[in-house]
C-alpha positions as CSV (number, residue, x, y, z in Angstrom):
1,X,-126.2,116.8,75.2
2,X,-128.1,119.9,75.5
3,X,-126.9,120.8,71.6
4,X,-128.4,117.1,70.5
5,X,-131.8,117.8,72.1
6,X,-131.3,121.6,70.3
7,X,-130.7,120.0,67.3
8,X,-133.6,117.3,67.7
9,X,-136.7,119.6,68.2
10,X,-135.8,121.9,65.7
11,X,-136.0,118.9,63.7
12,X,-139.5,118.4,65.2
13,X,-140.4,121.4,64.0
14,X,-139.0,121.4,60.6
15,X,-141.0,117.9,60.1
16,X,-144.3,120.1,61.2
17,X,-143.8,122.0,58.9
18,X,-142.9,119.6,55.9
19,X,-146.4,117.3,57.2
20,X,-148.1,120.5,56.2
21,X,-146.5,121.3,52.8
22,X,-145.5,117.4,52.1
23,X,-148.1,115.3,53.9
24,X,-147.7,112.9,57.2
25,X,-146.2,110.1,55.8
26,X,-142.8,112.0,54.7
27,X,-142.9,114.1,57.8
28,X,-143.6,110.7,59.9
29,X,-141.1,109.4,57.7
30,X,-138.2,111.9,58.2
31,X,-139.1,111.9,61.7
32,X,-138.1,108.4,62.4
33,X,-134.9,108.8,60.6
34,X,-134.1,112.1,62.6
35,X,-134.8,110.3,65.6
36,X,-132.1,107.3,64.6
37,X,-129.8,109.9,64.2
38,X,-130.1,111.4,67.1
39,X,-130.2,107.5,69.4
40,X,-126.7,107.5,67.5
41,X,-125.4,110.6,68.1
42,X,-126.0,110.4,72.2
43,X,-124.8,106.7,72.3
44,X,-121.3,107.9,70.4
45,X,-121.5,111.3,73.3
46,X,-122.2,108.7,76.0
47,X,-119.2,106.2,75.0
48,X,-117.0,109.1,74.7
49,X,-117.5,110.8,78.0
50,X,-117.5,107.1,79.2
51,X,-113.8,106.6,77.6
52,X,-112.6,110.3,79.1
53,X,-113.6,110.0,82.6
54,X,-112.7,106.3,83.2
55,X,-109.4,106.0,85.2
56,X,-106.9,103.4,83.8
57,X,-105.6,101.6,86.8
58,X,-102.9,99.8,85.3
59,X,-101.9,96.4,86.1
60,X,-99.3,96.2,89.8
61,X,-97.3,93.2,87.6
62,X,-96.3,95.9,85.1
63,X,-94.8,98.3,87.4
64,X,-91.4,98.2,87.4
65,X,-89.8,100.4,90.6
66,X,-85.9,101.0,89.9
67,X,-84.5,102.2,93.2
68,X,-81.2,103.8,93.2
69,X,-78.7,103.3,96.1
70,X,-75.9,105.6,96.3
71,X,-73.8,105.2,100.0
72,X,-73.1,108.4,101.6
73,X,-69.9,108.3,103.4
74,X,-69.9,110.2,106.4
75,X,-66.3,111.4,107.2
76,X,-65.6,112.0,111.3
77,X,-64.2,115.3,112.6
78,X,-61.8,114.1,115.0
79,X,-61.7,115.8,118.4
80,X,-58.6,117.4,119.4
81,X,-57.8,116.8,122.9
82,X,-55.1,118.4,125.3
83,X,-53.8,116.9,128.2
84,X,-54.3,118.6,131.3
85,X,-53.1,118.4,135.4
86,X,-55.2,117.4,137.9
87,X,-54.4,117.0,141.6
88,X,-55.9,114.9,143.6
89,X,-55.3,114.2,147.1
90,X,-52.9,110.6,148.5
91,X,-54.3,108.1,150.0
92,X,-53.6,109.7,153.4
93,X,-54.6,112.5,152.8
94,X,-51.6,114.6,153.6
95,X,-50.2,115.9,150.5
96,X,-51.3,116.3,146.8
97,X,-50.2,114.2,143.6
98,X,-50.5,115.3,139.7
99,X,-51.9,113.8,137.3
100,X,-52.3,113.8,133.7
101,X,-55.3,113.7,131.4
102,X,-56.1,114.2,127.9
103,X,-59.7,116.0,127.7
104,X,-61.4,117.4,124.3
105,X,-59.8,120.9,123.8
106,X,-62.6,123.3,123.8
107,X,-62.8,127.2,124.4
108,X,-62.8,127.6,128.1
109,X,-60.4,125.1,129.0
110,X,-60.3,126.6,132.3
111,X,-63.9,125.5,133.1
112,X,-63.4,122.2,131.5
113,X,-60.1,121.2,133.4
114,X,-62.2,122.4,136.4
115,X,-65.1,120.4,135.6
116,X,-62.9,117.0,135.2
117,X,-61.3,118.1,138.6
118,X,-64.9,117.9,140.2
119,X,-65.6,114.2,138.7
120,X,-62.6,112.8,141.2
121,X,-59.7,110.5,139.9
122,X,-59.5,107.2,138.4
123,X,-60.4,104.6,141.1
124,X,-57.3,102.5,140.1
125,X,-54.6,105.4,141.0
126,X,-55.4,105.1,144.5
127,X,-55.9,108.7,145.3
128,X,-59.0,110.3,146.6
129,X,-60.7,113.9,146.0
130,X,-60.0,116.6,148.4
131,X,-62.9,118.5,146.7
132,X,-66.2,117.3,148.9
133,X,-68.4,115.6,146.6
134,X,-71.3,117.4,145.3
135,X,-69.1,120.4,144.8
136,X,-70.4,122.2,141.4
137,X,-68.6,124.7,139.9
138,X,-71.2,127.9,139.3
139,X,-68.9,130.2,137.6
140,X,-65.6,130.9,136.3
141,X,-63.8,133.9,135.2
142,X,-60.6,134.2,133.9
143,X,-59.2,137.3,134.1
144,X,-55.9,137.5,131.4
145,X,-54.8,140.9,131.7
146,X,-54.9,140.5,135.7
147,X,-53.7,136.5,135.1
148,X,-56.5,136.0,138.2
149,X,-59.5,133.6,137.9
150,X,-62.3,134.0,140.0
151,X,-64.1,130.3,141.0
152,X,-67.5,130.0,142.4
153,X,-68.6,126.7,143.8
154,X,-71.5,126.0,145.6
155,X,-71.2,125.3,148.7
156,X,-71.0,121.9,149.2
157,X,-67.2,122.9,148.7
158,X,-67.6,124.9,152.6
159,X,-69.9,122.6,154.3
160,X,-69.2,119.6,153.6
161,X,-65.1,120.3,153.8
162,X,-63.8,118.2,157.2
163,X,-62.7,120.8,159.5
164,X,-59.2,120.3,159.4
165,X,-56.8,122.1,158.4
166,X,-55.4,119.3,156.6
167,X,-58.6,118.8,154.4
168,X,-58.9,122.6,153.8
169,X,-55.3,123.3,152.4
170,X,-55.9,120.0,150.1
171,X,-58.8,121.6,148.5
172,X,-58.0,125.0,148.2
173,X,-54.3,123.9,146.5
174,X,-56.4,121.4,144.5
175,X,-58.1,123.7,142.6
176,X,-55.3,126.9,142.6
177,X,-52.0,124.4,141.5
178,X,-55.0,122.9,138.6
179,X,-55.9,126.7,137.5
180,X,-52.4,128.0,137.5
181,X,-51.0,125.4,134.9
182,X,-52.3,127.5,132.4
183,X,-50.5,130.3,131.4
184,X,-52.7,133.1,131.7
185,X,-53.4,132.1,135.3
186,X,-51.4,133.2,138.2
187,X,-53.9,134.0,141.2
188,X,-57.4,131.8,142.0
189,X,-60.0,133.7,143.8
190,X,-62.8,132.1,145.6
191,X,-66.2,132.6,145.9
192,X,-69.0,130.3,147.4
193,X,-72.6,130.6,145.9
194,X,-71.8,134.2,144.2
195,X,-70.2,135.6,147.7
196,X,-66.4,136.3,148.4
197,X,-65.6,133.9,151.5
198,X,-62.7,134.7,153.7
199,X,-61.7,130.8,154.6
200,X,-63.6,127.5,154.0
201,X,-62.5,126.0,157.4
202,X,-60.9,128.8,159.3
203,X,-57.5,128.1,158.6
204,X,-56.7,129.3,155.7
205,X,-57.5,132.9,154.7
206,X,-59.0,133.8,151.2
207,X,-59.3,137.1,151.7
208,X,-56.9,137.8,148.8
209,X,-56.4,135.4,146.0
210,X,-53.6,132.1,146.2
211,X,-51.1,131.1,143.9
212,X,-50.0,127.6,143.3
213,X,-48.5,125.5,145.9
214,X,-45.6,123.2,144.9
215,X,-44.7,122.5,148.3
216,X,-47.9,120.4,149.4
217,X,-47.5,118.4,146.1
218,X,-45.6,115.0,146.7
């Protein structure tokens, strides 16, 4: 645009100077057709910029959208699993019974065997826990070159133990006769909230570490 209007008063002035060597009526004249031009030239600028800038929206009917589907088959890892012994106390309360049961094998197996101890049996094998419930296992430790493995519970495992001796020899054999099934397992020592405990009822004496007990299991 700014080239056209350029372009147009240098015309003016070229017309000027024609009215003076060639008279008005050519330079009025000329003038008129220079002005055409230029109405003609901006109209063509106009319809071009017009044409440039104006976004084509096209028409929703004519858009075809091809989706592509391919299924992605997701394949599993099956869990291993192990089975495990667990002892649990009789229904009387007087002896231990084994039992069997397949958990996912994982690395600490001792901690995990432990941990499915803790969650009591199946209520249709009519045996009960001789761990007190609310018993958490804190820590575990096995110890392979030793074959020991150090337990801390909390100590629901102390207080809330009846104080029999009945009661205490079920738990403490639940837990050692559970640990020692493993093979790098001999000895269990206890500990209650992080502190070595010397008995849980005053019966039985944890000073040193136990080994299984075949003789309370029925």
């Amino acid at each position: 645009m700014k080239e056209q209007k350029r372009r147009f008063w240098s015309a003016v002035l070229l017309v000027l100077l024609m009215s003076v060597s060639t008279g008005c009526d050519r330079a009025s004249e000329t003038l008129s057709e220079w002005k055409q031009d230029f109405k003609q030239d901006v109209a063509m600028d106009d319809r071009a910029n017009t044409s440039e800038n104006r976004l084509e929206v096209p028409n929703p009917d004519d858009i075809t959208i091809e989706e592509t589907y391919e299924p992605v088959q997701t394949i599993g890892t099956p869990v291993s699993e192990v089975t495990v012994s667990l002892y649990f106390a009789d229904a009387a309360q007087k002896q231990l019974v084994k039992t069997e049961k397949r958990i996912p094998k994982v690395e600490g197996m001792a901690r995990a065997t432990v941990e499915t101890l803790l969650e009591g049996p199946e209520e249709a094998s009519g045996l009960v826990a001789a761990i007190p419930g609310g018993t958490q296992l804190l820590d575990i430790n096995v110890k392979p070159d030793e074959k020991r493995c150090v337990v801390d519970f909390s100590q629901e495992l102390r207080n809330e133990l009846a104080k029999t001796d009945s009661s205490e020899q079920l738990a403490i054999y639940s837990i050692a006769n559970t640990l020692c099934q493993f093979d790098t397992i001999e000895e269990v020592e206890f500990r209650i909230e992080g502190q070595t405990v010397t008995t849980l009822a005053g019966g039985a004496d944890l000073s040193k570490a136990v080994t299984a007990n075949a003789d309370i299991v029925r």
